[in-house]
C-alpha positions in Angstrom: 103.7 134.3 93.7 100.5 135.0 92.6 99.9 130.6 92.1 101.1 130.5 96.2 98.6 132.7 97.0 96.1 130.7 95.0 96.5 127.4 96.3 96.8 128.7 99.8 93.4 130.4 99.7 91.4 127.4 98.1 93.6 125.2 101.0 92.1 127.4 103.7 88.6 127.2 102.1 88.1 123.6 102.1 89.8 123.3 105.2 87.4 125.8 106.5 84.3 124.1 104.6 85.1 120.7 105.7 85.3 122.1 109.4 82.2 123.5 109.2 80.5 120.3 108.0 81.7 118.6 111.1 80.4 121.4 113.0 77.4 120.5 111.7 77.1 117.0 112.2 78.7 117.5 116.2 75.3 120.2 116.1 73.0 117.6 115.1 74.7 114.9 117.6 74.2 117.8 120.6 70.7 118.1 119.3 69.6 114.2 119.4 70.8 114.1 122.9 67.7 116.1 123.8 65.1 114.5 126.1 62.2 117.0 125.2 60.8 116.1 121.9 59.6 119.0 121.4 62.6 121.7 122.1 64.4 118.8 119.9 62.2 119.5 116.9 62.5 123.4 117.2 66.4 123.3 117.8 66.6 121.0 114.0 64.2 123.3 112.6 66.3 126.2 113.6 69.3 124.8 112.9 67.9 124.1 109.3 66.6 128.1 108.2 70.4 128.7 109.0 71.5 130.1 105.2 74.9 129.3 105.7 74.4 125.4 105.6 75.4 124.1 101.9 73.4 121.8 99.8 74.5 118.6 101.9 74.2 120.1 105.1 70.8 120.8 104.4 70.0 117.3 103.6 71.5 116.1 106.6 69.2 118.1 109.1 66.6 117.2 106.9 67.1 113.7 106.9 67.7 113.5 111.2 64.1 115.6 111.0 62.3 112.8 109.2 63.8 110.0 111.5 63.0 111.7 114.6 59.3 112.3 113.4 59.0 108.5 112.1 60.5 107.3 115.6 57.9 109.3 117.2 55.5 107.8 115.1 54.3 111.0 112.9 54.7 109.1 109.8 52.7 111.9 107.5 55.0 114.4 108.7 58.1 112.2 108.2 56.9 111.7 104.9 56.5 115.2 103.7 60.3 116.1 105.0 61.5 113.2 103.3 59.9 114.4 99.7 61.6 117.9 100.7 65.1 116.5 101.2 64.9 114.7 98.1 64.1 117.6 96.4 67.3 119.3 97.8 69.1 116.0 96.7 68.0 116.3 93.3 68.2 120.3 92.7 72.1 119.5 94.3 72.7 116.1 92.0 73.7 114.5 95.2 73.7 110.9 94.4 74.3 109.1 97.7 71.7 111.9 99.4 69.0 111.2 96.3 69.2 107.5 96.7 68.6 107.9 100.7 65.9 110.4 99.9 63.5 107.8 98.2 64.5 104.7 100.5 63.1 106.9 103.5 59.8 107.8 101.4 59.9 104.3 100.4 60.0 103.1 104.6 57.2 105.4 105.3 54.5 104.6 102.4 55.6 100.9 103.4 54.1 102.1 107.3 51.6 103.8 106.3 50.7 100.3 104.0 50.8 101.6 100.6 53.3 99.0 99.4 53.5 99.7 95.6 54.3 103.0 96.3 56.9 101.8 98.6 58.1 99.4 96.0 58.4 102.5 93.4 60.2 104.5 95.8 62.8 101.7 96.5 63.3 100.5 93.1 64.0 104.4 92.5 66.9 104.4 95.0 68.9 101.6 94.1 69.3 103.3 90.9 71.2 105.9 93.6 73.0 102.5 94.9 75.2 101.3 92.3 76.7 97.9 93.6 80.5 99.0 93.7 80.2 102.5 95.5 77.2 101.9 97.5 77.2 97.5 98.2 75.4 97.7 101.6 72.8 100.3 101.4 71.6 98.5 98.0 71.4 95.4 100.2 69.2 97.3 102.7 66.9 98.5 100.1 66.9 95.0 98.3 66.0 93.5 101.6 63.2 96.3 102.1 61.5 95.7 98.9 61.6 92.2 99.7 59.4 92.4 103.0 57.3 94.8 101.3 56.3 91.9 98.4 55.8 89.7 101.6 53.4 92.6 102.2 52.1 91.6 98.8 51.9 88.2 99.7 54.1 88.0 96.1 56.5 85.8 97.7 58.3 84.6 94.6 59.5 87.8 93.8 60.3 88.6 97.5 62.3 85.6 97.3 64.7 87.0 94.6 65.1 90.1 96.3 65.9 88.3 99.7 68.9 86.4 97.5 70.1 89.6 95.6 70.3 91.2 99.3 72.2 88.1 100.9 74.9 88.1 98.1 75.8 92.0 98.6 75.8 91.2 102.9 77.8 87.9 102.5 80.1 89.5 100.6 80.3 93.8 101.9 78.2 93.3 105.0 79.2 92.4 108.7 78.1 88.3 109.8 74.5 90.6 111.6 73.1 91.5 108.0 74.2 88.2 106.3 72.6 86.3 109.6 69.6 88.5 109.5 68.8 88.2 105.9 69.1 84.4 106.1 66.2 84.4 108.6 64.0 86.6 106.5 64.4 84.0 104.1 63.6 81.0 106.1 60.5 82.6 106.7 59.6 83.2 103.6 60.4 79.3 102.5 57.8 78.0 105.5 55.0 80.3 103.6 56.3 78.5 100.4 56.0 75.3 101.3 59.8 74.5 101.0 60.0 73.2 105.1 62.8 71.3 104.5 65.0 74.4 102.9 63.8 76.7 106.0 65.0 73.8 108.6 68.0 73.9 107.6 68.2 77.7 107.5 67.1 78.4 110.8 69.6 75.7 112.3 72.3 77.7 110.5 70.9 80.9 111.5 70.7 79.2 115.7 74.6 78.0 115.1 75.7 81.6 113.8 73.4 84.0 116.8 74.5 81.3 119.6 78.4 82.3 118.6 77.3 86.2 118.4 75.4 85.3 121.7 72.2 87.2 120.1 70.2 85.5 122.6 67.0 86.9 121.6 67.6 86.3 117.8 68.0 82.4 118.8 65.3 82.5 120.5 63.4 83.8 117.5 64.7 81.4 115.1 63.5 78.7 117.2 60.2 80.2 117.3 60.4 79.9 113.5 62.2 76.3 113.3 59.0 75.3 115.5 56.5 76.4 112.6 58.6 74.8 109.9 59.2 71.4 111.6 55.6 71.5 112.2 55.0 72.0 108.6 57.5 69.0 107.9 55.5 66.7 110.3 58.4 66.7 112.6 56.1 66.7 115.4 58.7 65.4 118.3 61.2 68.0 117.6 58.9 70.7 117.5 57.3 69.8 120.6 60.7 69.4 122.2 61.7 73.4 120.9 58.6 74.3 121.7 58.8 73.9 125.5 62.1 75.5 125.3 60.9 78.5 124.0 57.8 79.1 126.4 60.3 78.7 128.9 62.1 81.6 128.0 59.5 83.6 127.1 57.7 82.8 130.6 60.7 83.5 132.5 61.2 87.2 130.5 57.5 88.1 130.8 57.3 88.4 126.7 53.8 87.7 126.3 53.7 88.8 122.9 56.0 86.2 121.7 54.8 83.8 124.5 51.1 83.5 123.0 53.1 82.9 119.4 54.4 80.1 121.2 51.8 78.9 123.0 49.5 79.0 119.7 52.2 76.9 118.0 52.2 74.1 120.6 48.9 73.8 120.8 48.6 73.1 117.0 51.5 70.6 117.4 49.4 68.6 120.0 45.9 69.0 117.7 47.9 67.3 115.2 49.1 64.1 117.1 45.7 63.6 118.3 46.1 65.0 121.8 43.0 67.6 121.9 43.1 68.0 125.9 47.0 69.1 125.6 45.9 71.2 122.8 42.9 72.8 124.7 45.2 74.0 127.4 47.8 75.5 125.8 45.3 77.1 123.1 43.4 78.7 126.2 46.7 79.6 127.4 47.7 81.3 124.1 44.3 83.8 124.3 45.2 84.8 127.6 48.5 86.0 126.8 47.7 86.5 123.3 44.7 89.1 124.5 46.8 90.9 127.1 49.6 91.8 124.2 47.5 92.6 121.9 48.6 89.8 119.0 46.1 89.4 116.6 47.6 86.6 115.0 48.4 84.5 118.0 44.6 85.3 119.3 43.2 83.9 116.1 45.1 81.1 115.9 44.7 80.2 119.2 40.7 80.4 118.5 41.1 77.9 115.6 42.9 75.5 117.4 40.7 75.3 120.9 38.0 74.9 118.3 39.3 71.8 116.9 40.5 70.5 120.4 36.7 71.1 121.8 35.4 69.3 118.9 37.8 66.4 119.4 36.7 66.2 122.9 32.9 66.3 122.0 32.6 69.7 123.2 30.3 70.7 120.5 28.4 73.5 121.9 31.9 75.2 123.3 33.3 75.0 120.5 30.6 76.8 118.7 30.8 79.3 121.2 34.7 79.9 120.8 34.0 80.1 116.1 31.4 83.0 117.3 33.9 84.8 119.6 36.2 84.1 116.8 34.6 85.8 114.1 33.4 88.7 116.2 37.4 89.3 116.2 37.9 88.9 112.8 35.4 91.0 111.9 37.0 93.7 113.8 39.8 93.3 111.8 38.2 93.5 108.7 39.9 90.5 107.1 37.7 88.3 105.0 40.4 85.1 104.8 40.6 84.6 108.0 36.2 84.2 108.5 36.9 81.9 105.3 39.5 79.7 107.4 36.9 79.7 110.5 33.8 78.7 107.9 35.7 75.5 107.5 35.6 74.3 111.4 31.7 76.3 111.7 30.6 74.2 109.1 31.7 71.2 111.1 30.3 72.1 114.1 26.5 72.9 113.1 27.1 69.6 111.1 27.6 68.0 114.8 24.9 70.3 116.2 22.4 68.3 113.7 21.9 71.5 111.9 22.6 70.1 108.6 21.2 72.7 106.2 23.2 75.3 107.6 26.2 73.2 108.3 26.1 73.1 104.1 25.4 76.6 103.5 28.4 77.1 105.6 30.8 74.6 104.3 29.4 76.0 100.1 30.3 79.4 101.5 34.2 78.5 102.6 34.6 76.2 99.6 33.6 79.8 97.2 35.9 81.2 99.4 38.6 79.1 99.0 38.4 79.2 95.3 38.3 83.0 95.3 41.5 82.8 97.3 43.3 80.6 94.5 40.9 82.2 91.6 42.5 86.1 92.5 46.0 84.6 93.3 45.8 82.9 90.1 44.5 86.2 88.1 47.2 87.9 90.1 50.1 86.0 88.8 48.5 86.3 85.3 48.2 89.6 85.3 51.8 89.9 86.0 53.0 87.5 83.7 51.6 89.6 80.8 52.8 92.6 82.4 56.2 91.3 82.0 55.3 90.4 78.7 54.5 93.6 77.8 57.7 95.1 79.4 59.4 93.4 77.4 58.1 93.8 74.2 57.7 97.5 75.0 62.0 97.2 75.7 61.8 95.9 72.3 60.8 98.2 70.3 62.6 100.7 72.1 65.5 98.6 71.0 64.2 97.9 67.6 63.9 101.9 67.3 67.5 102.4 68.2 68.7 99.8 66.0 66.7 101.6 63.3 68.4 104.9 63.8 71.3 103.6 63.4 70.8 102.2 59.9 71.2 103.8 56.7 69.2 105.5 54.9 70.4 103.3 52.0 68.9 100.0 52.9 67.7 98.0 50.4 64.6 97.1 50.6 65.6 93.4 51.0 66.6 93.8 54.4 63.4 95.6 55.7 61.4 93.2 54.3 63.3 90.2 56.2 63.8 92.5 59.1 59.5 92.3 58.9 59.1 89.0 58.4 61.0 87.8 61.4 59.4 90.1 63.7 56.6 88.6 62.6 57.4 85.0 63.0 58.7 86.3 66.1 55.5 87.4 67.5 53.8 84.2 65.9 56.2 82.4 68.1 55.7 84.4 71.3 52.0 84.3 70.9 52.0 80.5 70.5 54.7 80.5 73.5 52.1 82.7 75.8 49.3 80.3 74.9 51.1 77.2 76.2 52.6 78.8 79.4 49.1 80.5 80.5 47.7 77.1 79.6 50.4 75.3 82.1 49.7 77.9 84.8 46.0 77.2 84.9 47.0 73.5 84.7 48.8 73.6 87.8 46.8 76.4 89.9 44.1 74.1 89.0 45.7 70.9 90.4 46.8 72.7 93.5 43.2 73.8 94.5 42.2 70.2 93.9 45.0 69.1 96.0 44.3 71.6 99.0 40.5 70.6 98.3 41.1 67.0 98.9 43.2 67.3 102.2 40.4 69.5 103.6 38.0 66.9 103.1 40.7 64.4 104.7 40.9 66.6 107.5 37.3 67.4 108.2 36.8 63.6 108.0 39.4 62.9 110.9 37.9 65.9 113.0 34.3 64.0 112.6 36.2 60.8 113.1 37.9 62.6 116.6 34.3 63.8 117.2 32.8 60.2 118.4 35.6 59.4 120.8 35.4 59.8 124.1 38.4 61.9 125.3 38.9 59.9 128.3 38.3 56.2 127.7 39.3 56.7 123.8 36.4 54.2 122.9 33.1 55.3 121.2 31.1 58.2 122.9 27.3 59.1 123.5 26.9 60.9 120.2 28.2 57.9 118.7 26.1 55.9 120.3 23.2 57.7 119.6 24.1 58.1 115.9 24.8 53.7 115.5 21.5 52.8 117.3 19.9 55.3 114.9 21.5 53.6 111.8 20.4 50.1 113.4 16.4 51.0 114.1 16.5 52.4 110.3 17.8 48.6 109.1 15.2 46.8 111.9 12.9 45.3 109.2 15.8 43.1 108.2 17.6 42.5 111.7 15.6 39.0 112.5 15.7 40.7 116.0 19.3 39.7 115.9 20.5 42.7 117.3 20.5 43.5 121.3 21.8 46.4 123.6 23.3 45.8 127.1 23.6 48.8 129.6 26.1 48.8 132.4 26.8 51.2 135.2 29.8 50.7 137.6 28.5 49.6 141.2 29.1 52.4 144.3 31.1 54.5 141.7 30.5 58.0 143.3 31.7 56.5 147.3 34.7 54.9 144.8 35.5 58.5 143.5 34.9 59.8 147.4 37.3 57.4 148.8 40.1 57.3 146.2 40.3 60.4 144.4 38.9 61.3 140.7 42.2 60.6 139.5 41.9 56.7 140.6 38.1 57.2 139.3 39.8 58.3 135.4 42.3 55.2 135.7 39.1 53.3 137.4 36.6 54.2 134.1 39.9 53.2 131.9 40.1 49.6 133.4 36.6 48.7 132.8 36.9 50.2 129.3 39.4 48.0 128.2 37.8 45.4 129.7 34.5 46.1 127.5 36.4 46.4 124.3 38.7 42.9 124.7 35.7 41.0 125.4 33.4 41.3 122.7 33.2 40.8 119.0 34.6 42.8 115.8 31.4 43.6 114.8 29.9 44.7 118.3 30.5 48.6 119.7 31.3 49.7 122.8 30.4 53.0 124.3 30.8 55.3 127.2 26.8 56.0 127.8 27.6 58.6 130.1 29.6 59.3 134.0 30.3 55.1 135.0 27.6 54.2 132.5 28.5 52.4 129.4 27.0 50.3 126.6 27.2 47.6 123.9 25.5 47.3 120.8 25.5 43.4 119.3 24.5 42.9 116.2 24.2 39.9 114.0 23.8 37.2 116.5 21.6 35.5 118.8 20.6 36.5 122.0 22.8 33.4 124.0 26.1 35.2 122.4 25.0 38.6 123.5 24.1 37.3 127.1 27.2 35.0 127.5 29.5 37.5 126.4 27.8 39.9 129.1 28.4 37.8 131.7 32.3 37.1 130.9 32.8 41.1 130.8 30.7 40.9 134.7 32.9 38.2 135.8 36.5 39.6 134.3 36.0 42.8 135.9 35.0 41.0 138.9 38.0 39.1 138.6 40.9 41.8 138.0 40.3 42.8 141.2 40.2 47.0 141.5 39.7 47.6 144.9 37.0 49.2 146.3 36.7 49.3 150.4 33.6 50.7 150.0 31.9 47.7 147.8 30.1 45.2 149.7 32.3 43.3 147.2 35.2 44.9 148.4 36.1 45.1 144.5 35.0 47.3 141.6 31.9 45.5 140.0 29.3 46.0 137.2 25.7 45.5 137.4 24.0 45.1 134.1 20.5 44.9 132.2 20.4 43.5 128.8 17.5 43.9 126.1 16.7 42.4 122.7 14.9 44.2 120.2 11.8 43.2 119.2 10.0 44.2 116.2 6.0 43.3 117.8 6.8 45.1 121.1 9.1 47.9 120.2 7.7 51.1 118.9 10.9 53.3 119.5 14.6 53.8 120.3 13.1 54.8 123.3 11.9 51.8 124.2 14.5 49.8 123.3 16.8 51.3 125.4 13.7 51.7 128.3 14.3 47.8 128.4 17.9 48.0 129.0 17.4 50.7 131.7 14.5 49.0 133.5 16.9 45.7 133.6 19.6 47.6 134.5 18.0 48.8 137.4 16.3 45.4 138.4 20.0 44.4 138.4 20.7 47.1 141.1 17.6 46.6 143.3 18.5 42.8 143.5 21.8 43.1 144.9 24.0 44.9 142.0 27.0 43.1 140.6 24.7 40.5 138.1 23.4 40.9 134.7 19.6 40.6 134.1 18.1 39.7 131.0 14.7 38.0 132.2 
């Protein structure tokens, strides 16, 4: 009798405790339903001085505390209630509870940017996690530690973590996580390197979200697959997903992922050599990238107008938009990003014909560049002989245990050999530590020669870009200006062989009037073309300026330079733009030719004076004729 009425009082006290707990959590559920912040706050904190709530209840309205306080962005005070419900975790032994505890101070030292601190804290809980009881919320916290070595920029190990979290959500987790970690990691692979690996994760991860219908997610991943085609010099394709992306981003008024975009196309079109595409969409990019606040996408989109402007010749806006640039950067207090802008300054004050400074510039972001590799270098060292040292440290610990398990009659034989293999042990780990820190510097060496060398490729092209003339696409003024130069210097040995014709396009501005710029571009195109297909290998064309243009012959005789003058007057004559305006009733050139002399020439000045004043005699005596006389 007395065993009945046993059972049936511990019967009615769990039944009672259990109802009790679901009290709770129906209390806590009432509570988050709350509008006012405030009278939410009190009502948990009143809820939790209650002394009838049990260990795990406590936890519980301690735990909904510190996510309404990180939600409302309070992340010190979210913080400290998290360190108080682990200590109620741990005082209880409540493993689960314990294991949530330090994931939550992990999140919030991760916010607050002190990532090895975060990195403790996690590692801490998945102790709490095992794999069998607990499969997802290990994943969770494997995942979390992996951003915050991204945070690190240690992106090996974040790497490992990623693939430790997608086996536990491939396997426990719902098609969301396994998706979700798969994008993390195509991510990570584009700031490897590995472009073809993230390709073909992010078309995986499109194919999954499109059957979920996670239209947003798609739409990220393509943002993503953009940045890694790029990277694969899939240029087409990116500019093709490109487009679709703005699109959508346009049409849902998302200007912080719209400047992303934007920043991303713009680079695309810089690197297939169309710098007026690239100018637009880069000035597009700051605007949005400005009004959203996205300090990557605003930097980027700095870098990138830079390069277009200098493509275009646009020297002195593209200084303008490095000095707007680094006025940014220097808000942000971030020293890599002035070294990535010292690169293109350089460049610019080189075109500026501020030389000295150009160098001082360029020595400064090649230090910098090297102190980049040097500390990522020293980094991974430093943690290579950490693990070293873990791992001798585990054994010992091992060696100790071992030891204490021995007898106390050991012959002395065994100690001996016991010594003497530790010691060639450590000879051979020594020997092994040499050779490996020897390979590392090898190839962190070889990869800061590599990344040197395609710098120097790409500054080259830029200056290459830089003499073009954006519209024509033959040489431009500065070009001009910098050949003529290089020919006065050699004049002592030129035999006067060498002779300059200047052209200018006849009634151009009543041409422009009557038919529209547009037909003036195509117009200045025509006669171009024209220029280049009539001279010699060795001669230069330019675009002097508006409808002027020049040649430069060198190495002949002043009958070639003359007769090949008059063939370009006559072909253009001949191909027949019209022009109702023109007394000709086609486009025409009138043209003044000028040979340099060694006994009458004192300057480029007056070499060119020559060409001018014929130019103009060309003009007063009717226009459309070259004159040489």
């Amino acid at each position: 009798m007395q065993l009945i009425l046993r059972f049936s009082f511990l019967s009615l006290f769990f039944y009672s405790l259990n109802s009790y707990s679901l009290n709770i959590v129906n209390k806590i559920e009432e509570i988050k339903l709350i509008s006012n912040n405030e009278i939410k706050t009190e009502m948990l904190l009143k809820l939790f001085k209650n002394k009838q709530l049990g260990a795990k209840a406590r936890f519980l309205v301690l735990d909904t505390l510190t996510l309404h306080h990180y939600s409302q962005g309070n992340l010190n005070d979210a913080l400290s209630l998290a360190k108080q419900s682990l200590g109620i975790a741990q005082e209880f032994n409540l493993i689960f509870e314990t294991g949530k505890a330090l994931k939550n101070i992990g999140i919030m030292h991760y916010l607050k940017a002190d990532i090895d601190i975060a990195i403790e804290s996690y590692k801490q809980a998945l102790i709490y996690f095992n794999v069998r009881e607990y499969p997802i919320p290990r994943a969770n916290v494997l995942n979390n530690i992996a951003l915050a070595f991204i945070k690190k920029t240690d992106l090996i190990d974040a790497l490992e973590y990623f693939k430790q979290a997608s086996f536990l959500y491939k396997n426990h987790g719902t098609t969301v996580d396994s998706i979700d970690v798969k994008f993390n990691m195509a991510g990570l692979y584009i700031r490897l390197g590995h472009a073809t690996n993230s390709i073909e994760m992010l078309n995986e991860v499109i194919k999954e979200r499109l059957l979920l219908k996670d239209t947003k997610g798609v739409f990220m991943a393509y943002a993503d697959l953009v940045i890694a085609l790029k990277s694969n010099e899939q240029f087409n394709e990116a500019l093709s997903i490109s487009h679709k992306v703005i699109i959508h981003y346009r049409d849902r008024q998302d200007n912080y992922n719209l400047s992303a975009a934007l920043h991303n196309i713009s680079d695309v079109y810089m690197k297939i050599s169309e710098p007026l595409l690239a100018k637009k969409y880069a000035l597009e990019g700051l605007e949005f990238a400005k009004k959203s606040n996205h300090n990557q996408a605003y930097i980027g989109s700095f870098y990138t107008l830079s390069k277009a402007q200098i493509a275009l010749g646009e020297i002195n806006e593209a200084f303008e938009t490095i000095q707007k640039s680094n006025k940014h950067i220097k808000t942000l207090k971030n020293e890599t990003l002035l070294t990535v802008n010292d690169g293109i300054h350089s460049l610019v004050l080189m075109a500026k014909g501020q030389s000295s400074k150009a160098i001082e510039i360029y020595q400064k972001y090649l230090v910098g560049i090297r102190k980049t590799h040097s500390e990522k270098f020293n980094n991974q060292l430093v943690k290579f002989e950490s693990n070293q040292l873990k791992q001798k440290l585990l054994n010992l610990k091992n060696q100790e245990k071992l030891n204490l398990l021995e007898s106390e009659n050991e012959s002395k034989f065994k100690n001996i050999m016991i010594m003497f293999a530790a010691f060639i042990i450590s000879i051979i780990f020594l020997l092994y530590k040499k050779i490996m820190d020897k390979r590392i510097k090898q190839s962190l060496e070889q990869q800061v020669n590599n990344r040197t060398i395609e710098l120097k490729e790409a500054n080259e092209k830029l200056l290459g870009l830089s003499y073009l003339d954006g519209l024509t696409e033959i040489n431009n003024r500065r070009c001009f200006d910098d050949d003529i130069k290089s020919l006065w210097d050699k004049k002592e040995n030129s035999n006067n062989k060498f002779h300059i014709l200047i052209a200018d396009i006849d009634f151009f501005k009543l041409y422009n009037d009557s038919y529209g710029h547009v037909a003036g571009d195509k117009a200045l195109i025509k006669v171009s073309e024209v220029l280049k297909n009539n001279v010699r290998e060795n001669d230069k064309v330019y675009r002097y300026g508006g409808e002027e243009f020049a040649i430069l012959f060198s190495n002949c005789n002043f009958e070639i330079a003359v007769s090949a003058s008059q063939r370009i007057l006559e072909t253009i004559h001949n191909i027949k733009i019209p022009h109702a305006d023109s007394e000709f009733e086609f486009i025409t050139l009138s043209a003044g030719i000028s040979t340099f002399d060694l006994t009458k020439m004192i300057s480029i000045e007056d070499f060119i004076n020559q060409a001018d004043q014929k130019l103009y005699k060309a003009k007063e005596s009717g226009k459309n004729q070259l004159c040489w006389v």
